[in-house]
C-alpha atoms as an extended CHARMM CRD file, in Angstrom:
* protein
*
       190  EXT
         1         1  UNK       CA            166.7690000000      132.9140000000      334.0570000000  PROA      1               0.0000000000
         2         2  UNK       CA            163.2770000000      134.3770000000      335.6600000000  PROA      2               0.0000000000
         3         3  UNK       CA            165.2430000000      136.9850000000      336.6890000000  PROA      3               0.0000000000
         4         4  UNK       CA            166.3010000000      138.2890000000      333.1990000000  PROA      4               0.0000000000
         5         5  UNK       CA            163.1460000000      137.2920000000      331.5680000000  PROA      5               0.0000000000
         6         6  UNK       CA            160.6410000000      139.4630000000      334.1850000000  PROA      6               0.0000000000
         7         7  UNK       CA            162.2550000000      142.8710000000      333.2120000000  PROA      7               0.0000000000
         8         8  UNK       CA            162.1760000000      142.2020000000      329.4310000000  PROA      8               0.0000000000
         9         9  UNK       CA            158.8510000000      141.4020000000      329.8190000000  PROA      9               0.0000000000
        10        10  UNK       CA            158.0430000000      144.4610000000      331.4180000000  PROA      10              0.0000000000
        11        11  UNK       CA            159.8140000000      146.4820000000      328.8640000000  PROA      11              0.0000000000
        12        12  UNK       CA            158.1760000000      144.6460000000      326.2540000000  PROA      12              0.0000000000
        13        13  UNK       CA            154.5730000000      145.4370000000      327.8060000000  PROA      13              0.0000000000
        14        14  UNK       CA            155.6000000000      149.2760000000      328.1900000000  PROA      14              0.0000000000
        15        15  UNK       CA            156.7170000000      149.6590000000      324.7550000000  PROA      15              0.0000000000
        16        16  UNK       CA            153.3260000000      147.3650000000      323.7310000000  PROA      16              0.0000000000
        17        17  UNK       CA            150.8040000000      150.7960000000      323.3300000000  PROA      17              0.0000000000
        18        18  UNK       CA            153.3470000000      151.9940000000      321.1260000000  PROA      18              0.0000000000
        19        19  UNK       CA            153.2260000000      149.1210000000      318.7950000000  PROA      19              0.0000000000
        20        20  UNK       CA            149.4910000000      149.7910000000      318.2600000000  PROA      20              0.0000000000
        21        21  UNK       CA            149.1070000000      153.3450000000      318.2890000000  PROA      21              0.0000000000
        22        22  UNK       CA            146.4030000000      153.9110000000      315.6030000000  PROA      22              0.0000000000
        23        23  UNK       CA            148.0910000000      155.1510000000      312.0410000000  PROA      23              0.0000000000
        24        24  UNK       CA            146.2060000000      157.8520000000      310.4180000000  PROA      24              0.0000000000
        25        25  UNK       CA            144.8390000000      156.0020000000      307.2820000000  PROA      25              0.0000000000
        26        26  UNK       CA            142.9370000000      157.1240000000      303.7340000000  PROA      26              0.0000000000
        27        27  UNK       CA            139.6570000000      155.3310000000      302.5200000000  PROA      27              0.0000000000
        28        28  UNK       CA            140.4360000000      153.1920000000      299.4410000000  PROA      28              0.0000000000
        29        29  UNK       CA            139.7150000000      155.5920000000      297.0600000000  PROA      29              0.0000000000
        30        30  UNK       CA            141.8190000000      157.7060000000      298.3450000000  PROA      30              0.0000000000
        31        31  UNK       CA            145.2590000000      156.2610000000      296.5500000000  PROA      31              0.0000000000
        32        32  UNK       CA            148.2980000000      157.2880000000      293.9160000000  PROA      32              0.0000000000
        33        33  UNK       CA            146.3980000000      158.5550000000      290.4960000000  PROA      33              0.0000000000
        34        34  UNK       CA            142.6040000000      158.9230000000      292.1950000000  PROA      34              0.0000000000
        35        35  UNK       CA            139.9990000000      161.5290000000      290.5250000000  PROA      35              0.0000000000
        36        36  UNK       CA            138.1770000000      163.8360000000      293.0010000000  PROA      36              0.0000000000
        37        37  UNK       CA            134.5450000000      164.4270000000      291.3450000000  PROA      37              0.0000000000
        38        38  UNK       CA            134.4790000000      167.5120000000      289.9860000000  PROA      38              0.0000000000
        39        39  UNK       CA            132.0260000000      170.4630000000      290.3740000000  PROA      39              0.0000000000
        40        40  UNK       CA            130.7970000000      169.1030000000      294.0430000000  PROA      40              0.0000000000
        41        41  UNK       CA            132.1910000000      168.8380000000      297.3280000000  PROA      41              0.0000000000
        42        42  UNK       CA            134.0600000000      166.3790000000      297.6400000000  PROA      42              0.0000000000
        43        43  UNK       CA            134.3760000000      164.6550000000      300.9790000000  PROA      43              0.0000000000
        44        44  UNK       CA            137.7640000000      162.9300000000      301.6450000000  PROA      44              0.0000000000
        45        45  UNK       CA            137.7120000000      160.3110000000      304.9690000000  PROA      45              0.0000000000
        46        46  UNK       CA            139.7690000000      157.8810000000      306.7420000000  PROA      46              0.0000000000
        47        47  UNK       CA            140.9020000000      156.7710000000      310.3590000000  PROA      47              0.0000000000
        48        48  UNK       CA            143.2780000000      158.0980000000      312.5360000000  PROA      48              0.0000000000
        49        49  UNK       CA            143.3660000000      157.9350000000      316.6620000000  PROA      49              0.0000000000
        50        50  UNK       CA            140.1350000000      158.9700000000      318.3970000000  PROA      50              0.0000000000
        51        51  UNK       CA            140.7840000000      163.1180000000      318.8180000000  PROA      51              0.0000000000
        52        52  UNK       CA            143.2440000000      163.8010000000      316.6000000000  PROA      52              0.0000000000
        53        53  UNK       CA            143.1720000000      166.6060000000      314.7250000000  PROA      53              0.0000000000
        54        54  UNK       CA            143.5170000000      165.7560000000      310.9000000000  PROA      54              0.0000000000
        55        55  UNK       CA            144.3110000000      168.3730000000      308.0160000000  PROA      55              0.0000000000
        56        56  UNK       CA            143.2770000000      168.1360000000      303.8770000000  PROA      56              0.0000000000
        57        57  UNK       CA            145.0930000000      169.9610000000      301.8270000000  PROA      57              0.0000000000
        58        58  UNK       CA            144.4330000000      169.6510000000      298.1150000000  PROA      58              0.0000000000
        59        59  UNK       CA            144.3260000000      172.6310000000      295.4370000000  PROA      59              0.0000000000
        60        60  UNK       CA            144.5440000000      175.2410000000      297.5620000000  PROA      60              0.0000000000
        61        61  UNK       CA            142.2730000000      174.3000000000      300.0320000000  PROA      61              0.0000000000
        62        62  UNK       CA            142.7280000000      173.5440000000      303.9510000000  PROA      62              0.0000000000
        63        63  UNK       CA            140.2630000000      171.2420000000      305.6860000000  PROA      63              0.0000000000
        64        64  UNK       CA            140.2300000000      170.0140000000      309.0210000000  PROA      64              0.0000000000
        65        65  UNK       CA            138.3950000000      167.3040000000      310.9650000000  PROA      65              0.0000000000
        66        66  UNK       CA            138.9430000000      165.8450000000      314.6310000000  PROA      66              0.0000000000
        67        67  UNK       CA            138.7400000000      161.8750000000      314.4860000000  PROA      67              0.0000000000
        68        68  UNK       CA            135.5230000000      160.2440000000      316.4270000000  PROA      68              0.0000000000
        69        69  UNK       CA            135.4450000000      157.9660000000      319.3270000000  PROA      69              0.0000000000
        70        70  UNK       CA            135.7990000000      155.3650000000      316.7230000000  PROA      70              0.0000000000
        71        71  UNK       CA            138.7310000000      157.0150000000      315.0010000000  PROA      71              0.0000000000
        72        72  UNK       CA            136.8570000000      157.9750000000      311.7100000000  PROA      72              0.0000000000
        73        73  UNK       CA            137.1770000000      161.3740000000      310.5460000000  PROA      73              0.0000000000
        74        74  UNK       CA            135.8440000000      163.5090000000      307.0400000000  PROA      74              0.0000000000
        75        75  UNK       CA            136.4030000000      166.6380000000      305.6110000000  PROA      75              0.0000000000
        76        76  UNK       CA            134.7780000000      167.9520000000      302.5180000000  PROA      76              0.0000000000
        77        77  UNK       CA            136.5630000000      169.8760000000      300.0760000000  PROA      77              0.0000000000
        78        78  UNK       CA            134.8090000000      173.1310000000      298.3090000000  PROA      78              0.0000000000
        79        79  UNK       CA            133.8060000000      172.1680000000      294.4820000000  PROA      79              0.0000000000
        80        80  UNK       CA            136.4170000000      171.5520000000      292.1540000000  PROA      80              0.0000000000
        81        81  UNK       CA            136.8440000000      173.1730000000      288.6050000000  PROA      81              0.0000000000
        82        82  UNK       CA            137.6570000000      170.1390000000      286.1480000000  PROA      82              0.0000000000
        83        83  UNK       CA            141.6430000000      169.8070000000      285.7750000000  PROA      83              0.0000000000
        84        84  UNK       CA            143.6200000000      167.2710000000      283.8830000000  PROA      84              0.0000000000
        85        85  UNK       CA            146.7980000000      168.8760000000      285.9070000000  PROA      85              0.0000000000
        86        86  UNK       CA            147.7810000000      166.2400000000      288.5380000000  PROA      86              0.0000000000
        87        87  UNK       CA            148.2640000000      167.5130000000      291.5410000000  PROA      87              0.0000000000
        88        88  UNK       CA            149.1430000000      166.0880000000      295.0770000000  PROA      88              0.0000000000
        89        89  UNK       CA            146.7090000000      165.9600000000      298.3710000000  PROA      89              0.0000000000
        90        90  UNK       CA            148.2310000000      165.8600000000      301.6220000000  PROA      90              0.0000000000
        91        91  UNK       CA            146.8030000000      164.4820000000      304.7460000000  PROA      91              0.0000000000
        92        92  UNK       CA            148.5850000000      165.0730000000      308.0820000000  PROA      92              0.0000000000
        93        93  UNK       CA            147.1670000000      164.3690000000      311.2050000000  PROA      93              0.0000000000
        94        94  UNK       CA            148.6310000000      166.8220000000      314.9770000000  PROA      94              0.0000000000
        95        95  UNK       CA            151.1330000000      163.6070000000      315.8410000000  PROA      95              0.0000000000
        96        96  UNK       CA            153.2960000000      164.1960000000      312.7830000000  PROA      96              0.0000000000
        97        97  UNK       CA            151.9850000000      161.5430000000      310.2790000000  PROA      97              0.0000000000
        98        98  UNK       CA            151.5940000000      162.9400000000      306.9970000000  PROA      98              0.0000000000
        99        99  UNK       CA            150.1610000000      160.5320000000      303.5250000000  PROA      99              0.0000000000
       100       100  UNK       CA            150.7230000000      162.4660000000      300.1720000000  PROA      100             0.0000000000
       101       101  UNK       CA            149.1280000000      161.3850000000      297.1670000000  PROA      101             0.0000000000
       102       102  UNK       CA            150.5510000000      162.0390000000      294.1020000000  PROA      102             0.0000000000
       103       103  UNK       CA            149.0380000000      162.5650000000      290.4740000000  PROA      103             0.0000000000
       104       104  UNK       CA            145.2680000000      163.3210000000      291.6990000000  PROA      104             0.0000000000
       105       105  UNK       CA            142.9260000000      164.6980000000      288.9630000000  PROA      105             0.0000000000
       106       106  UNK       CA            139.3230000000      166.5590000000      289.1140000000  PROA      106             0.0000000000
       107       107  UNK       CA            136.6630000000      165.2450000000      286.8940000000  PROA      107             0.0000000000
       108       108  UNK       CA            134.1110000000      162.9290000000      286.0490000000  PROA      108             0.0000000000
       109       109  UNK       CA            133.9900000000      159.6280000000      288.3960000000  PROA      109             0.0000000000
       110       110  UNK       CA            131.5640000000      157.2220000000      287.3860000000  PROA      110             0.0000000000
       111       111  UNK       CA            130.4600000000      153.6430000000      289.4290000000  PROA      111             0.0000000000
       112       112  UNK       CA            130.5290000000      150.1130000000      287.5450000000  PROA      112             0.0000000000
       113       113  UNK       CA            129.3200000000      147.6100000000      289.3670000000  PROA      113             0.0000000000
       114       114  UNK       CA            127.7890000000      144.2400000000      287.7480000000  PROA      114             0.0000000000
       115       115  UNK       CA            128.5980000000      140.4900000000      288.2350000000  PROA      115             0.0000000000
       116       116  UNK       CA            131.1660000000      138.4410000000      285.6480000000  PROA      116             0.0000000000
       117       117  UNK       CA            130.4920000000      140.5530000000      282.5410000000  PROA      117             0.0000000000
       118       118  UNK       CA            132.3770000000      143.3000000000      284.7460000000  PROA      118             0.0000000000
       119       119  UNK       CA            135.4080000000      141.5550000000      285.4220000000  PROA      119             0.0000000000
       120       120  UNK       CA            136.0360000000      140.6190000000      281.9440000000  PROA      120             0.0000000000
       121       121  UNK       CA            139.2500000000      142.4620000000      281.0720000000  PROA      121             0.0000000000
       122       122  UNK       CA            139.4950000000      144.9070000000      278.1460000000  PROA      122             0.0000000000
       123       123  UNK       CA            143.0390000000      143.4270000000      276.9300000000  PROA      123             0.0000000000
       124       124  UNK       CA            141.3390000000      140.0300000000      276.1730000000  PROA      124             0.0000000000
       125       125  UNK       CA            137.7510000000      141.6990000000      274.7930000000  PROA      125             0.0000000000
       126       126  UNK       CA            136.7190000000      143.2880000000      271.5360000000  PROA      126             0.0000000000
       127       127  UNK       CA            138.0690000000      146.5990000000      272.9750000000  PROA      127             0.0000000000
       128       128  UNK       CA            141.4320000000      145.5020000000      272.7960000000  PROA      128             0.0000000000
       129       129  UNK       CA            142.8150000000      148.1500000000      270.2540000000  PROA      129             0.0000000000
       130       130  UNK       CA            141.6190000000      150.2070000000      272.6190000000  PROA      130             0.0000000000
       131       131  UNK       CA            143.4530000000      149.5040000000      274.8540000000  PROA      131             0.0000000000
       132       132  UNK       CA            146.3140000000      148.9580000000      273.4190000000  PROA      132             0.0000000000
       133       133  UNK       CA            146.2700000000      152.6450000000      271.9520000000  PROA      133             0.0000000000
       134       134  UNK       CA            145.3020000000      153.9740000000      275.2470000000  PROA      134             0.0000000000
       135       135  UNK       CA            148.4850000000      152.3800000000      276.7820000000  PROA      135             0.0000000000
       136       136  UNK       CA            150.7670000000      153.5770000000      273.7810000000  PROA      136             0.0000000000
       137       137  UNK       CA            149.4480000000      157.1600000000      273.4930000000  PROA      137             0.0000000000
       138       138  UNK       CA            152.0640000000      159.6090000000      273.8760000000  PROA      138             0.0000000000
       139       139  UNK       CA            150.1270000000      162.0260000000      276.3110000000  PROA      139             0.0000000000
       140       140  UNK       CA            148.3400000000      160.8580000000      279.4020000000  PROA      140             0.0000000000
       141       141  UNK       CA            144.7760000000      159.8680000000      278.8320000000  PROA      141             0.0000000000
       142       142  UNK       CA            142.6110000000      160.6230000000      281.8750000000  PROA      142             0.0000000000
       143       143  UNK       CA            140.9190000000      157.6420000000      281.9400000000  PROA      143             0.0000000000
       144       144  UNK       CA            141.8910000000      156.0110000000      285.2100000000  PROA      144             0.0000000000
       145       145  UNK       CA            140.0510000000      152.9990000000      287.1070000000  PROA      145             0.0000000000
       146       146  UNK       CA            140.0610000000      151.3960000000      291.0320000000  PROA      146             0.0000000000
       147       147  UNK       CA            139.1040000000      148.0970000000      291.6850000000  PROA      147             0.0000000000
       148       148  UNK       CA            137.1130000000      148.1770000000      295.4030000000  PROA      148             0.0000000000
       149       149  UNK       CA            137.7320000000      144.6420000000      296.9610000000  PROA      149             0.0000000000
       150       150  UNK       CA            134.0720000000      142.4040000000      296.9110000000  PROA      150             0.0000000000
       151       151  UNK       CA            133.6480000000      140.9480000000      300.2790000000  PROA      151             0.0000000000
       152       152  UNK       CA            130.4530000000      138.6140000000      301.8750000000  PROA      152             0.0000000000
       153       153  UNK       CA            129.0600000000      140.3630000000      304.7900000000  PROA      153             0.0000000000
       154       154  UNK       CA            125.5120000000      140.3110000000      306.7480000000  PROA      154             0.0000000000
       155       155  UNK       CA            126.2250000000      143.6950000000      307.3350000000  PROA      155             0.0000000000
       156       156  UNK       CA            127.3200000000      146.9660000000      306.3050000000  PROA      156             0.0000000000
       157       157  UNK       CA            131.0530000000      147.4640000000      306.1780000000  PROA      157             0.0000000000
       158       158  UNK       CA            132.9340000000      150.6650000000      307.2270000000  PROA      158             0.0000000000
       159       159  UNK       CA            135.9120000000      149.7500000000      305.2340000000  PROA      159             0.0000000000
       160       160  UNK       CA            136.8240000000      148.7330000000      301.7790000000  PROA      160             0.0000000000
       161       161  UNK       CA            139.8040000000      147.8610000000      300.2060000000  PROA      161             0.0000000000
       162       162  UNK       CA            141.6330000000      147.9680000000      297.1090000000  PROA      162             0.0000000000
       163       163  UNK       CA            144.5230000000      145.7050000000      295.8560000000  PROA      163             0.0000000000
       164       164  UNK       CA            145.5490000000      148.5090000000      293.3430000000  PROA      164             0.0000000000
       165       165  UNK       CA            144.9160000000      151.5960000000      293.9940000000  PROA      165             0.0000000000
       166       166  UNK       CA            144.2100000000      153.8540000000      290.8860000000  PROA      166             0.0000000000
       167       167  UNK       CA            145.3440000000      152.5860000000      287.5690000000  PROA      167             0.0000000000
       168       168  UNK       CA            145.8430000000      155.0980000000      284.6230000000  PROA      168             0.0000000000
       169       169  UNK       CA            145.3320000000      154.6860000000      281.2530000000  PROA      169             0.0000000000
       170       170  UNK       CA            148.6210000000      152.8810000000      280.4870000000  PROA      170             0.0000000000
       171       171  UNK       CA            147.5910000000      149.8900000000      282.4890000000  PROA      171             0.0000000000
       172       172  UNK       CA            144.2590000000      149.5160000000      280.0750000000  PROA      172             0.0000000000
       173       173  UNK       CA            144.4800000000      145.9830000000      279.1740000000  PROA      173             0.0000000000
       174       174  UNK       CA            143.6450000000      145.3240000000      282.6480000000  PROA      174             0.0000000000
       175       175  UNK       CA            140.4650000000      147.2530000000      282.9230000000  PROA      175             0.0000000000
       176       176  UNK       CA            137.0960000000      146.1910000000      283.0050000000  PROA      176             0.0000000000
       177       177  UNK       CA            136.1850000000      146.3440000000      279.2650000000  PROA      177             0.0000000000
       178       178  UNK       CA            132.5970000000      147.5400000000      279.6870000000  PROA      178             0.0000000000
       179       179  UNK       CA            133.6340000000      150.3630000000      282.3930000000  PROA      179             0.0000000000
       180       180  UNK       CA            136.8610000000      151.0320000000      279.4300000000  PROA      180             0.0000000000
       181       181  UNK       CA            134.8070000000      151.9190000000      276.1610000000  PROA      181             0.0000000000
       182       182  UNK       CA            132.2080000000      153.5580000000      278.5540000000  PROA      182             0.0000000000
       183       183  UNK       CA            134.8200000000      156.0450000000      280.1580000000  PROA      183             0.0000000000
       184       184  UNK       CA            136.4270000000      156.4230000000      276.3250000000  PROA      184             0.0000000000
       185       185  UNK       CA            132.7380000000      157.5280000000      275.2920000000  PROA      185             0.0000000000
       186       186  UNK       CA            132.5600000000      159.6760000000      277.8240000000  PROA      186             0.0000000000
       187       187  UNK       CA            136.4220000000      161.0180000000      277.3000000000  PROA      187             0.0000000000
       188       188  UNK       CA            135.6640000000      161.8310000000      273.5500000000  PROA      188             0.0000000000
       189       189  UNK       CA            131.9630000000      163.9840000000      274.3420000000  PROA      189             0.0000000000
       190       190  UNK       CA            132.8990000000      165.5200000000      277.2710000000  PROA      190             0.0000000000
C-alpha cells in the first residue's frame, strides 16, 4: 500500500502550485451593472500574480499595469463623458484570464455611509412608491446601488467585499431608502 500511496502523493504535491496559482481578480466595485465616475479618471484595481501584465479595456480605451510584489495592480482610465449606454469593461491579464463586465455606465457615483438609519430598506420606508415605480418603469433608470461588506478591523483593509455586486433600479425595494430618494433627487436635476 506505501508503495501506491508515495507516487500519488508526489503527483499530488507537483500539481499543488497549480491549485493556487493566483486568479487575476476585480476590487468590489468593480462588478455586473457598476458606474465609472464620470468626468475624472477613473482608476480601476484588483489582484492578479506578482508581474503579470494586466490590460483595461473600457470605451475605447487600453490601459495597462504590471501586478506588485504583493499582486495588486491599477490602471486609470482617461475621463469619461457621462453615458447612460451600458457598455462592457474587459480585464485580461498575459496568462489568458480574462473578467468582462457587462452593463457598466459613466456618471455620477455618490458614497452613503451612516449606521442603522442606512440600512433601512426603501421597499419597507415612506419611499416605497418609489420604489415600486422605479422597479416597474418601462426604461432603465440609472439609479444603481453596491452594498460594500462592514467588517471590524484594528487596521486598514486592502480588500472589501460585496455580497451583490451592483443592483439596478429594478431591484429598488432593496435599497437603502435614504441613499434611494437622494440618487432620485439627483436623477431628476441632473
Amino acid at each position: 500500500m506505501m508503495k501506491i500511496m508515495l507516487p500519488l502523493v508526489f503527483w499530488a504535491l507537483l500539481a499543488a502550485p497549480n491549485l493556487f496559482a493566483a486568479q487575476l481578480e476585480l476590487a468590489a466595485p468593480f462588478t455586473d451593472n457598476a458606474i465609472l465616475q464620470r468626468e475624472t479618471a477613473v482608476p480601476v484595481w484588483g489582484w492578479d500574480a506578482p508581474g503579470s501584465k494586466v490590460t483595461v479595456q473600457f470605451a475605447g480605451q487600453t490601459k495597462t499595469a504590471v501586478a506588485g510584489k504583493t499582486g495588486d495592480w491599477m490602471v486609470k482610465l482617461n475621463p469619461l463623458k457621462i453615458s447612460r449606454t451600458e457598455r462592457s469593461l474587459e480585464v485580461k491579464n498575459n496568462r489568458g484570464q480574462t473578467i468582462t463586465l457587462n452593463g457598466v455606465l459613466v456618471g455620477e457615483v455618490w458614497f452613503s455611509s451612516g449606521q442603522s438609519n442606512m440600512v433601512w430598506t426603501a421597499g419597507k420606508s415612506m419611499c416605497n412608491q418609489l420604489a415600486r415605480d422605479l422597479a416597474s418603469a418601462k426604461e432603465d433608470i440609472p439609479i444603481r446601488e453596491i452594498n460594500i461588506n462592514t467588517v471590524s478591523a484594528l487596521y486598514p483593509q486592502k480588500r472589501a467585499t460585496s455580497d451583490d455586486g451592483w443592483k439596478k433600479a429594478s431591484a429598488a425595494g432593496g435599497f437603502s431608502a435614504l441613499s434611494l430618494s437622494f440618487a432620485y433627487e439627483l436623477y431628476k436635476e441632473l
